[in-house]
Every structure is written in structure tokens, then in C-alpha cells.
TORMARPA-30622 format. One record per residue (C-alpha): x, y, z; residue number from 1; chain. Coordinates in Angstrom, 2 decimals, always signed. Layout:
BEGIN
[r [X,Y,Z],NUM,A]
...
***
This chain:
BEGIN
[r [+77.53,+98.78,+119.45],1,A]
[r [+80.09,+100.20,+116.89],2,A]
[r [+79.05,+104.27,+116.35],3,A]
[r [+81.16,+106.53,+114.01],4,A]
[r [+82.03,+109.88,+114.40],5,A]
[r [+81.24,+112.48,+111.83],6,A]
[r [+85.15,+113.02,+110.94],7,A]
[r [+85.74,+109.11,+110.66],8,A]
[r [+82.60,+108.59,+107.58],9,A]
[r [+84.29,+111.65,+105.90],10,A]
[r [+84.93,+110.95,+102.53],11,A]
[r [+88.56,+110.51,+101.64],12,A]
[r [+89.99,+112.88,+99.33],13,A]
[r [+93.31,+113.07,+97.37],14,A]
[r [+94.81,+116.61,+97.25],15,A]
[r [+95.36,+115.58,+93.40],16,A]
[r [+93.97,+113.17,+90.65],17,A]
[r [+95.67,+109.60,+90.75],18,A]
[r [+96.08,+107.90,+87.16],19,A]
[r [+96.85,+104.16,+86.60],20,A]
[r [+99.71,+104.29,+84.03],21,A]
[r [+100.22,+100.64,+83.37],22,A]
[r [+100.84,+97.49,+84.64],23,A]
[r [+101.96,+93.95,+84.08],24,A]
[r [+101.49,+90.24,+85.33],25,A]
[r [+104.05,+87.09,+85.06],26,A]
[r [+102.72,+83.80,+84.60],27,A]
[r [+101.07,+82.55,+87.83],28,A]
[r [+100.93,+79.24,+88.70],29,A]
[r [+101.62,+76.35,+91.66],30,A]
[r [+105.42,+76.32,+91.14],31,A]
[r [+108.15,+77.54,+89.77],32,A]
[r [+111.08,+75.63,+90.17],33,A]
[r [+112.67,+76.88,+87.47],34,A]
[r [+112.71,+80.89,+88.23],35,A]
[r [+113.32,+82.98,+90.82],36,A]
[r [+110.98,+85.27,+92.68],37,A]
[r [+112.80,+88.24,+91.42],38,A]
[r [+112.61,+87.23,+87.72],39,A]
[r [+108.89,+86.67,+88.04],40,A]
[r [+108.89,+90.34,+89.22],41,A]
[r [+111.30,+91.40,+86.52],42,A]
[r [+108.78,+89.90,+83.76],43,A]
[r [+105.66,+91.88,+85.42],44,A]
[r [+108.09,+95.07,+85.55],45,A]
[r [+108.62,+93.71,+81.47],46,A]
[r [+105.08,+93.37,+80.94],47,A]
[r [+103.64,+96.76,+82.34],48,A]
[r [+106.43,+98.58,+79.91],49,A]
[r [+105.70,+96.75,+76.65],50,A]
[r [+102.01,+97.61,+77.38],51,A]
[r [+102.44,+101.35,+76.84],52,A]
[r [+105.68,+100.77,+74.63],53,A]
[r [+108.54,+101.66,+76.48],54,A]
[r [+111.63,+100.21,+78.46],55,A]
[r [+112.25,+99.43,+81.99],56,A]
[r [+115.12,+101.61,+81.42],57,A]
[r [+113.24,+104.41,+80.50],58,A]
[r [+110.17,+103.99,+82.38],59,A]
[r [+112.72,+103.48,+85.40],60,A]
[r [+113.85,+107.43,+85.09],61,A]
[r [+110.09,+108.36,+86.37],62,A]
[r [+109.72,+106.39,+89.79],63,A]
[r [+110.05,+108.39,+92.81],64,A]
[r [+109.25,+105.59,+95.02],65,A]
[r [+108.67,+102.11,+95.60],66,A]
[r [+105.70,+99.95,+97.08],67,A]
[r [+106.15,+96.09,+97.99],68,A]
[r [+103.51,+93.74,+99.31],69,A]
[r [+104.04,+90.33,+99.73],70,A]
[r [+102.57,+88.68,+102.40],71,A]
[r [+104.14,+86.10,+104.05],72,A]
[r [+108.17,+86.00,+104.93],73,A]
[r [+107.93,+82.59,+106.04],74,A]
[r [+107.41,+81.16,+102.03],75,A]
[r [+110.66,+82.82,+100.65],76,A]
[r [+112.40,+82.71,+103.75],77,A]
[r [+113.84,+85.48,+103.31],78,A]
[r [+112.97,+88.64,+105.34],79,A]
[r [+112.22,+92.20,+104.20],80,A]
[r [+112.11,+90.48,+100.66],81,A]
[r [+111.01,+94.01,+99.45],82,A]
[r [+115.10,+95.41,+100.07],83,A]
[r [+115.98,+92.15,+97.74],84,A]
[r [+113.36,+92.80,+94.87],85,A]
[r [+113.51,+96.39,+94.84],86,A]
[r [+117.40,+96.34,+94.45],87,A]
[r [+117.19,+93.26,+91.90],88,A]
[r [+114.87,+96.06,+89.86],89,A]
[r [+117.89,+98.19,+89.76],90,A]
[r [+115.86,+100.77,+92.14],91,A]
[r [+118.65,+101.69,+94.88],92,A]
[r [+118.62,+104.07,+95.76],93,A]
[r [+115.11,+105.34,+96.29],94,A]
[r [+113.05,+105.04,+99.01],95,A]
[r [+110.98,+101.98,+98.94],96,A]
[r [+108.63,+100.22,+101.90],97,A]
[r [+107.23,+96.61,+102.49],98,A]
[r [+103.23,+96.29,+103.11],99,A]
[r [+101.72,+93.35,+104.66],100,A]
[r [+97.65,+93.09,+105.23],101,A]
[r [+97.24,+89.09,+104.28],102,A]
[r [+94.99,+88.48,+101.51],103,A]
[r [+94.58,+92.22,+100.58],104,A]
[r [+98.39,+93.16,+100.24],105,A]
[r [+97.71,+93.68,+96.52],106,A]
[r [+95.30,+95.91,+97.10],107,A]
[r [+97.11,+97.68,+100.51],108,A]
[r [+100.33,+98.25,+98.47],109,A]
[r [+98.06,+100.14,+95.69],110,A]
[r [+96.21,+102.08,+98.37],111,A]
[r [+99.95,+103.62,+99.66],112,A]
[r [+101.12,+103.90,+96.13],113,A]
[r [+98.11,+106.37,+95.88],114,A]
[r [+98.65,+108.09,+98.64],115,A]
[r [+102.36,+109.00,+97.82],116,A]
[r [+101.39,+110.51,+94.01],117,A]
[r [+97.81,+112.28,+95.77],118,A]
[r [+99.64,+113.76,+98.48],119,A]
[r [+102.33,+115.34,+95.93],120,A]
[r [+105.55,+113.25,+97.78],121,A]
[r [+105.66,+111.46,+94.56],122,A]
[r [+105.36,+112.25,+91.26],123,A]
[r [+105.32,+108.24,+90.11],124,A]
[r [+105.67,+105.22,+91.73],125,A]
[r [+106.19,+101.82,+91.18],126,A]
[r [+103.62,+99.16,+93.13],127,A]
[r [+105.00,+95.68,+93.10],128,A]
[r [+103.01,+92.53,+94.64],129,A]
[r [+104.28,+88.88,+94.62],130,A]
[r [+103.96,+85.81,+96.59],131,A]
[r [+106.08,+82.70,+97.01],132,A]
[r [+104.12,+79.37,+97.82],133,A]
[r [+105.82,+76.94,+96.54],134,A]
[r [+108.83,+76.18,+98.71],135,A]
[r [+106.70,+74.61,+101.17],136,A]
[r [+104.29,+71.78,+101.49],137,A]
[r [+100.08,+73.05,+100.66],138,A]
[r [+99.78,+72.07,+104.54],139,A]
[r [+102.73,+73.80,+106.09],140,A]
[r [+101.03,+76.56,+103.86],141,A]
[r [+98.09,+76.31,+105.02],142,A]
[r [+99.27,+76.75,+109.11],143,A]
[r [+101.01,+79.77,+107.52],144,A]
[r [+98.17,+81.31,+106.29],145,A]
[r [+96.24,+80.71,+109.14],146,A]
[r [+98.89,+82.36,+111.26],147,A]
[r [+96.74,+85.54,+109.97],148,A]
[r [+94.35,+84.96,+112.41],149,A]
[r [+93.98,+85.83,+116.14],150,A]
[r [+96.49,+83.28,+117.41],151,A]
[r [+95.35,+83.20,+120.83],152,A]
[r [+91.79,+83.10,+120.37],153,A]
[r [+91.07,+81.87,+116.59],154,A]
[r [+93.35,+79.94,+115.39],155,A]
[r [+93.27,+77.22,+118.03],156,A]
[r [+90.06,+76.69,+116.63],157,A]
[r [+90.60,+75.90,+113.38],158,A]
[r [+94.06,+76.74,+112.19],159,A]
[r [+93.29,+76.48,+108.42],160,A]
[r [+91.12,+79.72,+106.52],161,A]
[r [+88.99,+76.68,+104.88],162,A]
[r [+87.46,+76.18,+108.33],163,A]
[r [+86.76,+79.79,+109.14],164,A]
[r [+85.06,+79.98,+105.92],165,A]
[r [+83.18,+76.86,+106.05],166,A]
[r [+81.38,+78.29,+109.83],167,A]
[r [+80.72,+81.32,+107.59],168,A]
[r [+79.12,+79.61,+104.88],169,A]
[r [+77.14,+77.65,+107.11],170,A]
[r [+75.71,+80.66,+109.11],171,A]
[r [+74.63,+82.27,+105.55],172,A]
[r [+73.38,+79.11,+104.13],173,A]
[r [+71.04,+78.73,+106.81],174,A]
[r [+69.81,+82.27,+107.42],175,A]
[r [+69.80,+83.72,+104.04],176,A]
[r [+70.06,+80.71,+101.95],177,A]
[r [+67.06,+78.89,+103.90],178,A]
[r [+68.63,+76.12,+103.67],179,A]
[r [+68.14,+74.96,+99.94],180,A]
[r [+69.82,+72.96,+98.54],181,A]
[r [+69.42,+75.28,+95.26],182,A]
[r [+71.62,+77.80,+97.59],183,A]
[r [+74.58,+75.21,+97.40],184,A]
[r [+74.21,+74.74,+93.75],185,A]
[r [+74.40,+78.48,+93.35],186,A]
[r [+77.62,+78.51,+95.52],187,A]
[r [+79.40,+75.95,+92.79],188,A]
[r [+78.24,+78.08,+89.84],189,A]
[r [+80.78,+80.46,+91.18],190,A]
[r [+83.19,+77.93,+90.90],191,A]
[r [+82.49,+76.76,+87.59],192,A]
[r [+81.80,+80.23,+85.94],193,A]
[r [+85.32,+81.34,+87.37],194,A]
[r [+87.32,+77.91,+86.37],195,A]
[r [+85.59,+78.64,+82.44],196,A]
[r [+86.98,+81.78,+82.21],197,A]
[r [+90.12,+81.01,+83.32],198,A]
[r [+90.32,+78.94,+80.05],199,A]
[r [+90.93,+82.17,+78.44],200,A]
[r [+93.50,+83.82,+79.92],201,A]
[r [+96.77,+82.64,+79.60],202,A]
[r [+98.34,+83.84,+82.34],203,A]
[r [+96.22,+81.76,+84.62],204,A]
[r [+97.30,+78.46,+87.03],205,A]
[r [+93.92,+76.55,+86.87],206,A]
[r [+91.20,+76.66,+83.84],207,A]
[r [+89.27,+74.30,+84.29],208,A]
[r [+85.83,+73.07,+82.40],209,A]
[r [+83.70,+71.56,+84.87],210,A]
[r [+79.98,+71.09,+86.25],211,A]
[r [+78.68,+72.07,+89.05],212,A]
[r [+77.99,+68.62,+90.00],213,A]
[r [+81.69,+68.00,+89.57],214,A]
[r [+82.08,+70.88,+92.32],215,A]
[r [+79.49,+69.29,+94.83],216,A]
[r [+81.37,+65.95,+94.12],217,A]
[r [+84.82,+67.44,+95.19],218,A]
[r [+86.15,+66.07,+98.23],219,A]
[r [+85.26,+67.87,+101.43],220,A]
[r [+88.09,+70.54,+103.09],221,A]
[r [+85.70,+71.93,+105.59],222,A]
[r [+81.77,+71.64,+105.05],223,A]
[r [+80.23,+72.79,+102.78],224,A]
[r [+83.48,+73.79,+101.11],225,A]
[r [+84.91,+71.16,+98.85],226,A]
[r [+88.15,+72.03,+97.07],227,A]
[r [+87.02,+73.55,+94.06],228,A]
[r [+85.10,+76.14,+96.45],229,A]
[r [+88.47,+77.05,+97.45],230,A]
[r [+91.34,+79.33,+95.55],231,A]
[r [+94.39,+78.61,+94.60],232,A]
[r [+98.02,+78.48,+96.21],233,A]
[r [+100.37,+80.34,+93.81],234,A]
[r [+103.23,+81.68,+92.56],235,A]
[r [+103.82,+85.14,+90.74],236,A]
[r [+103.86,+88.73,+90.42],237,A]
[r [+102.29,+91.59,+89.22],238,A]
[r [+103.06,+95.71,+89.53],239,A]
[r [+101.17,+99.07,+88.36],240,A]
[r [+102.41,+102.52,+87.80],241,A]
[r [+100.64,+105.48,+89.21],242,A]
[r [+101.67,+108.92,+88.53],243,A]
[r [+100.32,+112.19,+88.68],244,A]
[r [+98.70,+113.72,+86.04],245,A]
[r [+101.34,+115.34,+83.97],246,A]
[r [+103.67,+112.36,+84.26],247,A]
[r [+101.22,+110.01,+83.48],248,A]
[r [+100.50,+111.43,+79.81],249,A]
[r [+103.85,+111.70,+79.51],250,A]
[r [+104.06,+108.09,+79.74],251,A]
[r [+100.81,+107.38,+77.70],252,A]
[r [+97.90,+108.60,+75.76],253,A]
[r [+95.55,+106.83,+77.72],254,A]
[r [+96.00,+106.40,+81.60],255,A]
[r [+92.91,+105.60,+83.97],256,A]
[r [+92.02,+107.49,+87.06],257,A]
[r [+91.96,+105.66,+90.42],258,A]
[r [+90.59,+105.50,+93.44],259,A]
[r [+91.55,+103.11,+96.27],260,A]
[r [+89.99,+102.71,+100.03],261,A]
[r [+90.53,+101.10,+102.63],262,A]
[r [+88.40,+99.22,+105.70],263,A]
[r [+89.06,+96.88,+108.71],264,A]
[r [+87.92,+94.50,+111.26],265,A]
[r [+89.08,+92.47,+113.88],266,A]
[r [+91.16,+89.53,+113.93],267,A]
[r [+88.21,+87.78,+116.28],268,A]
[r [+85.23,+86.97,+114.16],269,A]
[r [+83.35,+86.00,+117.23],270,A]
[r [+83.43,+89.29,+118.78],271,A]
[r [+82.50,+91.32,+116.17],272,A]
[r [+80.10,+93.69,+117.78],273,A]
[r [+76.47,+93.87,+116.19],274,A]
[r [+75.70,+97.97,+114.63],275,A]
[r [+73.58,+99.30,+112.28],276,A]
[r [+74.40,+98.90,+108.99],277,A]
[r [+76.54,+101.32,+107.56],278,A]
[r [+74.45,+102.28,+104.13],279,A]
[r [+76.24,+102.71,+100.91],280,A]
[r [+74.97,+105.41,+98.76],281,A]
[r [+72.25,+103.18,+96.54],282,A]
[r [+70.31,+101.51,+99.72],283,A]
[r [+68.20,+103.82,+101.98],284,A]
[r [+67.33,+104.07,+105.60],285,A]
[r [+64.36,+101.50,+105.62],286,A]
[r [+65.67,+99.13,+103.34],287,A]
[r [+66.90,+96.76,+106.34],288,A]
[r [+64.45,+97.49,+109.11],289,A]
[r [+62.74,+93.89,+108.39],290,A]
[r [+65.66,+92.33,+107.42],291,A]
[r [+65.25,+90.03,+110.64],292,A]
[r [+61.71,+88.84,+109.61],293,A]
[r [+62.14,+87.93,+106.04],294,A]
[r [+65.54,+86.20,+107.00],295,A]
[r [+65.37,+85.41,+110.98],296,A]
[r [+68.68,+85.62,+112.69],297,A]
[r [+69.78,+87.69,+109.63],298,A]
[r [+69.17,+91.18,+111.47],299,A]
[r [+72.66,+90.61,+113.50],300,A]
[r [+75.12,+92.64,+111.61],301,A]
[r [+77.94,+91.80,+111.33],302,A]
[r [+77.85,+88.67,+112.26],303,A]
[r [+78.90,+85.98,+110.53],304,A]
[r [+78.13,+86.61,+107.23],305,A]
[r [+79.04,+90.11,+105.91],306,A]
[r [+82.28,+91.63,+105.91],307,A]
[r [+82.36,+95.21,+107.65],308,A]
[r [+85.92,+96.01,+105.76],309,A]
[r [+84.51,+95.43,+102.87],310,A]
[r [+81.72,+97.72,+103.59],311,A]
[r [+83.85,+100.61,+104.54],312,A]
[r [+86.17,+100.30,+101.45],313,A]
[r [+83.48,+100.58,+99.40],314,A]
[r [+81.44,+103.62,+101.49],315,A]
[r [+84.76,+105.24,+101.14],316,A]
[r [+85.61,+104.39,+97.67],317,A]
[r [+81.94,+104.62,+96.27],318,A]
[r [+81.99,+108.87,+97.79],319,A]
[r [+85.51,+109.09,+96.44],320,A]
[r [+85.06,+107.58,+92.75],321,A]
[r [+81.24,+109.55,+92.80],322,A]
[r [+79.54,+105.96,+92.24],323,A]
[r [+76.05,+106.01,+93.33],324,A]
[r [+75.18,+102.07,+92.03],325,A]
[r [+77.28,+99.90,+91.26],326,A]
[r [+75.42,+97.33,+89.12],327,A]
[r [+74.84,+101.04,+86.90],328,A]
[r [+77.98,+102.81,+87.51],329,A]
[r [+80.46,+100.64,+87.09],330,A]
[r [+80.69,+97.86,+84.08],331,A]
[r [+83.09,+94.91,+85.03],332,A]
[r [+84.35,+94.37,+89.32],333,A]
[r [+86.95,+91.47,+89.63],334,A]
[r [+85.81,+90.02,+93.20],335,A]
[r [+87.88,+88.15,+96.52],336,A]
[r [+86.86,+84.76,+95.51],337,A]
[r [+88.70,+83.55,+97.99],338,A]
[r [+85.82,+80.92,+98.39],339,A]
[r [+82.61,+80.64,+96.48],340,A]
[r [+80.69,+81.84,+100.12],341,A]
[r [+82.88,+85.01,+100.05],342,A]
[r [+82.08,+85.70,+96.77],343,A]
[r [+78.45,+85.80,+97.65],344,A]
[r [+79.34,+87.58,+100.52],345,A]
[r [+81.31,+90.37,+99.07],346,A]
[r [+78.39,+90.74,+96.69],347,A]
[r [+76.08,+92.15,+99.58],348,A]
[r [+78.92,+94.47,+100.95],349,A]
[r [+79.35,+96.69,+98.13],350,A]
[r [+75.98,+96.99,+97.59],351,A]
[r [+75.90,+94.98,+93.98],352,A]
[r [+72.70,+93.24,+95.83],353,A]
[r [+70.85,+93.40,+98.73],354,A]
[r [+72.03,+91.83,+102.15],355,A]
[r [+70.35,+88.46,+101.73],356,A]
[r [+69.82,+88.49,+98.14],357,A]
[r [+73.45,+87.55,+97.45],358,A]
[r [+72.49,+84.45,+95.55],359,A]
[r [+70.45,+86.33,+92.89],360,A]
[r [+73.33,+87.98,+91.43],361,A]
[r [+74.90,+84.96,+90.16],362,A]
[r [+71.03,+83.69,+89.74],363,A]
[r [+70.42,+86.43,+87.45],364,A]
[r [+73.13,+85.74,+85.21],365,A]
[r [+73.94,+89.48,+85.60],366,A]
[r [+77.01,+88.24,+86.78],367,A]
[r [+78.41,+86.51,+83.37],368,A]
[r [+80.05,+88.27,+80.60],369,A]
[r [+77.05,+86.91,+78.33],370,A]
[r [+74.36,+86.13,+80.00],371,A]
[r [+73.05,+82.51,+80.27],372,A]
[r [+69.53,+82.88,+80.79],373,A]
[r [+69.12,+85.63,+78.26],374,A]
[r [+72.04,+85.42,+75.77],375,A]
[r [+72.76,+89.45,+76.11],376,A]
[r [+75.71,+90.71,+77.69],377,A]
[r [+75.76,+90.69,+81.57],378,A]
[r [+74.95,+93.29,+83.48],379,A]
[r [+77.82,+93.90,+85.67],380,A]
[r [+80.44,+90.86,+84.74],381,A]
[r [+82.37,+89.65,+87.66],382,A]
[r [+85.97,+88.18,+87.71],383,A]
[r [+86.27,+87.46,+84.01],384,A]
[r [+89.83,+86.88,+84.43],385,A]
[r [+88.86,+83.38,+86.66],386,A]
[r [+89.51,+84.87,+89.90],387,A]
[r [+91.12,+83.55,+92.81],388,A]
[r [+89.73,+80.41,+91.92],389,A]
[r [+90.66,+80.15,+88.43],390,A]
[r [+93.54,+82.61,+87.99],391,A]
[r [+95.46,+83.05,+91.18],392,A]
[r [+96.08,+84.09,+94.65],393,A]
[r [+99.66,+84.97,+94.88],394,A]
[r [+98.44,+86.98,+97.68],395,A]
[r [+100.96,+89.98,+97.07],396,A]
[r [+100.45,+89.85,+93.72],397,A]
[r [+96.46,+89.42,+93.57],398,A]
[r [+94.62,+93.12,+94.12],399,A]
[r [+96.94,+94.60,+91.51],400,A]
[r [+96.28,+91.47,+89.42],401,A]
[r [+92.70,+92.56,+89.57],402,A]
[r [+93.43,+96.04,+89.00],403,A]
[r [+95.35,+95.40,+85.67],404,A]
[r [+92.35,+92.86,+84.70],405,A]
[r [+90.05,+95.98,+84.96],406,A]
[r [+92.60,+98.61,+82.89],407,A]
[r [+92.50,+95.73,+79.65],408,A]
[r [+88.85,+96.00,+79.86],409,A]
[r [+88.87,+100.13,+80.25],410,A]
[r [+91.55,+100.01,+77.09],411,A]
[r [+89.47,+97.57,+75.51],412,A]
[r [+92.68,+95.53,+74.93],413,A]
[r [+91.68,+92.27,+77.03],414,A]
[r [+91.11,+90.07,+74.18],415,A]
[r [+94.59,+91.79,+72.51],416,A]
[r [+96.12,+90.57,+75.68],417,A]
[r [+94.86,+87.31,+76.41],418,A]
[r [+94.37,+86.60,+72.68],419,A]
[r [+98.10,+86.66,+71.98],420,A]
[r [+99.61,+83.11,+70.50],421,A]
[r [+102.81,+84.59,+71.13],422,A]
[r [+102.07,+84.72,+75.32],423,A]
[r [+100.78,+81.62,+75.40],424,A]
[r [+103.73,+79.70,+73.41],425,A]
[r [+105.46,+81.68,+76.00],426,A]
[r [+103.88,+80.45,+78.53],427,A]
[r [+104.02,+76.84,+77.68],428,A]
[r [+100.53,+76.63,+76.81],429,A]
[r [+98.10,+75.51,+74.10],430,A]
[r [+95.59,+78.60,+73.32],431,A]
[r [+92.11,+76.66,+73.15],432,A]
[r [+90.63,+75.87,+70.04],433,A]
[r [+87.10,+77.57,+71.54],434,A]
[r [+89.42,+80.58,+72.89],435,A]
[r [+86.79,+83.64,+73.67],436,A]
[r [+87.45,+87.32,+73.78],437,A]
[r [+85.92,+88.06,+76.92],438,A]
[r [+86.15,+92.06,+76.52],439,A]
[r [+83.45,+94.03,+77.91],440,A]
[r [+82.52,+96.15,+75.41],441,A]
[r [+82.50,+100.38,+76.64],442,A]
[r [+83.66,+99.73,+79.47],443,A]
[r [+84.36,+102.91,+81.11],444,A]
[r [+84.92,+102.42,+84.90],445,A]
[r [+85.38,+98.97,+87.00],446,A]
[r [+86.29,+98.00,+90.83],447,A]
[r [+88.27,+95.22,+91.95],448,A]
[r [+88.18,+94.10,+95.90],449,A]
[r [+90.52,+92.87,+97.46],450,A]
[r [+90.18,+91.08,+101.67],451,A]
[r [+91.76,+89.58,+103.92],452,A]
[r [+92.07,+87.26,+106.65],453,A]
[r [+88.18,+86.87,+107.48],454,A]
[r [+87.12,+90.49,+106.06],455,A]
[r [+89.99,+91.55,+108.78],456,A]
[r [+91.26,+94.21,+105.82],457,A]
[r [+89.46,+95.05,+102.53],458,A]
[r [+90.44,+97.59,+99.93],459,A]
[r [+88.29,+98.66,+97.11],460,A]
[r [+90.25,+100.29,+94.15],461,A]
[r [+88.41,+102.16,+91.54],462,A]
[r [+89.57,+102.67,+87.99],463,A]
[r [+88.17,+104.97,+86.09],464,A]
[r [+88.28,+106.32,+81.88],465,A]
[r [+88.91,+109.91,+82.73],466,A]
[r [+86.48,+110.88,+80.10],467,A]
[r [+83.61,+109.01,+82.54],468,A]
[r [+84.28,+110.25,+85.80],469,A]
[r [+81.55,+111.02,+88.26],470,A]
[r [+83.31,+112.78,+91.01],471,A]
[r [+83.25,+116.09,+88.86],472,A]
***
């Protein structure tokens, strides 16, 4: 039985207030023959400035320090590929670091960033995330990923993430999803909710109009995951600033607060130890005890189907950011959609639903920017930028991804941003005919998660309008 200590469910707390300056994507998508990692970095870097309306040059004379995650050497072959991007940036000579946690390496390079402006070392920094997965085969990167895993007891069982997933989803499909076959459907409405909106951001690899029959159709990876259950293997990068207070208005009229946590797990899914759940500050102390009755087999936590990390990042981030419920507290989260079980998963973790009422989030509709059942706007919109599966998963690149996502909305610039002819004949691309503004309208404070491995590291980052914060 895990048991914490009083000091370790302390709530984390920054010695000053953290603002999200700006940020910036590239294009993401499969490959890139034609560029090189470090001018898809230089183009985020680009990005982030002509959002608040300066130059790299200028903007350049504030960093203190550098963050890097990317998470794999073995795609660039090229190690400590954070020394090679940070002096393409023209950075040298400041101090700079590389951060590695798998699929949350986004979201781990924001969580140091943080740390360096709330401790006071820096006064701005620079957070930088790319990924480089197209100078490989898909099944060389595949063994790659999977490398993630305990290698001497996990991945001889599987050696691809699809398969550690697909046990997953077949553990929650038959405890908490009874197994229905309405359960599976629900699991490809992910898919084809997150592949729509995708449509309408031009930055993203895969929009994609489709059914959900056309997702149950999809050939089979691992069952029940077919391949559009799964996200995407791509190319591109994305940075924030984060400064301290007086440097950050400096910069810009309007910076965000945020908050980022942190929680693990180990490497060896089947030894994760059964506890008590840890409660998040919306659930109480009885909400659980007949968890095992209503769902049998379902009263073993952690199990296989929730992720502990991701319950930690948000206890912690939840306290820090003063949210009490999320589905009322916060107004967009862009979610790990690493597969359309995760999703579902995550859902349960940070407390947006019950554990074992996953499914009637997306069920709801709540989950939609309008809702499909009613027509009004959706309660708590998740990953309106396509996610993982629509979007991206340049793994370095994808927390902060989701963290600039969530600043559009706050600025209420997303349809300025995604709406721009000029980025997509940029890009390449046609802007659709039936192009929607997917803006959440006052949006004042939003989460994006971001996990790794199998829930092995989770952060939750928290951005906030200053003029809506809870925590005072």
C-alpha cells in the first residue's frame, strides 16, 4: 500500500507569481524533408515574438535562461541536441539544460522553466520543445518509443506503446465500460471529435472528417485500438516565455499566470501497488467506498486503468491554481490523447468525472465546443486544437503546444490565429470553405495535461487571466 506523508501532499508553492508571456508553434507534421530541426525551432521562436509584437532580437535581451525538451536522441541522432538548438537561437552564452520525461517533456520543460522565474534565479526564460520523427522508419519509431518502458520487465512484452494501451483499454472496457459495445463507440467519438477540429487549425498534421464507423473500421494495431485510436508521429516545435511579473508587462499588456505540477509512477504497470485514492479537492471521502460494487474489479486502484501521475499533477496543481472543480473552474483543458482510452482515462484523474463515469463526459457532449445534443456551448471543451490525434505529438514540442492552445483561448485570439489566410498559404494549405472559429468565448482560466510513458510522468499546467485567479 502506497501512504503519503504530510510534507509530500503539501501544496507546492512558488516564492513568486509565474506569467506566461507568449509563445509560438511551427507547422507540425509527418516530415520535413525540406527544413531543419533548428529552423522549425527558429519559426516557433518567430511565432511567439510576432504574437506580442516584437523581435527575436529584442525579446532575446530578456532571457536569463534556457529550457530544452526533446525526447528522444536516437531520431536526430544527434546528442544533447539542446547545446545545438540553443546556440542555433543565438543564446550562448547562457545557461541552458536538456529535459527528457517521454511523452510529457513539453510539459516537464515548462514545469523547470517555472521553477527558475518562481524561485527568483531567473527573471525570464525561454522553454523550447521539439521532436524529430521523421528520419526513421514509423516501426524503428515505434521500438524507440517503447524503449520508454521498463526494458527488463515491460517491454519484452510488448515493445510497442499501442500494446500497453490496448491491455489498458481492455481492463477499463470491461470493468467500467461493462462491456458495451456503446463503450467502444464512445471511445471513436474521441477520435472523430479530435480529427474535426483539427480541420481548423492550420498548424495541424492530420484533419480529418470521418465517422465513427470509419474509426471502428480502421485496421487493428493492438485490440481494441485501431489506428485512428492512436496519435500521431510528428515533426515540429513549439516554445513559451515565462517571466516574472515586472518583466512580463514589460513585454505585454496581457500575460497569463501559470501554474505547473508535476506526478509519477513506475515504469512497471504490473506492479503498481493498490492505495486509496488520493481525492482531489471536488470528490469527498465516501464518494468511492462502493466503487467495487457498482463496477466489480473497479475498486483496485491503480490498476490498470487510472493514471496515479496524473492524479498527483492535478492534486498539486488544482491547491496551487485554487481550482476546486474543474468542469466549473476552468473553461477549455487540452488533454494526452495519446489514445482515445487515455483520453477517457485522464478524464477520471483530474476529477472532470467520476472514476468510472469517464464515458459520460464525451456522452454528455460537455466535452465539444458546441454541444451536439443540445446546440449550446460545451461545458468544459476539450482539445479543440485536435489533440494528439489530430494536431500532433512531437513529443518535445506537445505540452507547450497545449499550453499556447489554452493562452489563444484566454486572449480570445484563437480564431485570429487559426483564422489567418496568410498562415495557411504559408503553410501550404487550403483554409476550408466551412472553416470555424472555435474560440471559447470568456475564457478565463484552462489546463492542459501532459503524460507519459504509461502515466509513468504527468504534468498539469495551469494558465490563468490574472484578473480570475482563485489562489488569492
Amino acid at each position: 500500500m502506497i501512504t503519503f506523508s504530510e510534507q509530500q501532499l503539501k501544496t507546492p508553492k512558488y516564492m513568486r507569481d509565474v506569467y506566461l508571456v507568449t509563445g509560438g508553434n511551427s507547422e507540425f507534421r509527418r516530415a520535413f524533408p525540406e527544413k531543419r530541426t533548428e529552423e522549425l525551432c527558429i519559426e516557433a521562436l518567430q511565432e511567439a515574438c510576432d504574437y506580442i509584437n516584437t523581435t527575436p532580437q529584442e525579446l532575446k535581451k530578456h532571457i536569463h535562461s534556457c529550457y530544452y525538451g526533446h525526447f528522444a536522441d536516437h531520431f536526430g541522432d544527434q546528442l544533447l541536441g539542446e547545446a545545438v538548438i540553443h546556440d542555433r537561437l543565438g543564446l550562448d552564452p547562457l545557461g541552458n539544460v536538456g529535459i527528457k520525461t517521454g511523452g510529457a517533456t513539453g510539459g516537464s520543460t515548462l514545469w523547470e522553466a517555472s521553477k527558475a522565474v518562481a524561485s527568483g534565479y531567473s527573471d525570464c526564460v525561454l522553454a523550447m520543445g521539439w521532436e524529430r520523427m521523421d528520419e526513421v522508419p514509423t516501426d524503428e519509431g515505434n521500438n524507440y518509443i517503447a524503449s520508454a518502458a521498463d526494458k527488463d520487465w515491460e517491454t519484452p512484452l510488448g515493445h510497442i506503446y499501442t500494446g500497453y494501451y490496448a491491455v489498458m483499454a481492455q481492463r477499463y472496457w470491461q470493468i467500467f465500460g461493462k462491456e458495451e459495445d456503446s463503450f467502444r463507440r464512445t471511445m471513436a467519438e474521441i477520435a472523430v471529435k479530435n480529427r474535426g477540429y483539427a480541420c481548423h487549425n492550420p498548424f495541424a498534421q492530420a484533419p480529418l472528417k470521418i465517422t465513427v464507423d470509419d474509426v471502428i473500421a480502421s485496421p487493428v494495431v493492438a485490440f481494441p485500438l485501431r489506428a485512428l485510436d492512436c496519435c500521431l508521429m510528428s515533426v515540429g516545435a513549439a516554445c513559451a516565455i515565462l517571466a516574472d511579473e515586472e518583466t512580463a508587462y514589460a513585454l505585454t499588456d496581457t500575460p497569463q499566470l501559470i501554474y505547473v505540477a508535476a506526478g509519477s509512477h513506475t515504469l512497471r504497470v504490473a506492479d503498481r501497488r493498490n492505495m486509496e485514492i488520493p481525492l482531489l479537492p471536488n470528490e469527498t471521502k465516501d464518494q468511492y467506498k462502493d466503487l467495487g460494487k457498482e463496477f466489480p474489479g473497479g475498486d483496485r486502484y491503480p490498476g490498470f486503468t487510472g493514471f496515479l501521475a496524473a492524479r498527483m499533477s492535478a492534486y498539486y496543481g488544482y491547491r496551487m491554481a485554487g481550482v476546486v472543480d474543474p468542469t466549473r473552474d476552468l473553461d477549455l483543458v487540452e488533454l494526452h490523447d495519446a489514445f482515445t482510452i487515455s483520453d477517457i482515462q485522464t478524464y477520471e484523474d483530474i476529477g472532470i468525472r467520476p472514476y468510472g463515469l469517464g464515458r459520460t463526459y464525451v456522452e454528455s457532449g460537455d466535452c465539444y465546443h458546441t454541444n451536439p445534443n443540445t446546440k449550446a456551448p460545451g461545458k468544459l471543451p476539450a482539445n479543440l486544437s485536435g489533440g494528439l490525434i489530430g494536431c500532433m505529438h512531437a513529443v518535445g514540442a506537445t505540452g507547450i503546444m497545449q499550453t499556447i492552445e489554452c493562452m489563444y483561448h484566454l486572449h480570445g485570439r484563437h480564431g485570429e490565429i487559426h483564422g489567418d489566410e496568410r498562415r495557411w498559404e504559408r503553410f501550404g494549405k487550403q483554409k476550408p470553405a466551412d472553416w470555424e472559429d472555435l474560440q471559447v468565448e470568456g475564457a478565463n482560466r484552462a489546463l492542459a495535461i501532459s503524460h507519459a510513458g504509461v502515466g509513468s510522468h504527468v504534468t498539469a499546467t495551469i494558465v490563468v487571466n490574472p484578473d480570475h485567479r482563485l489562489d488569492k
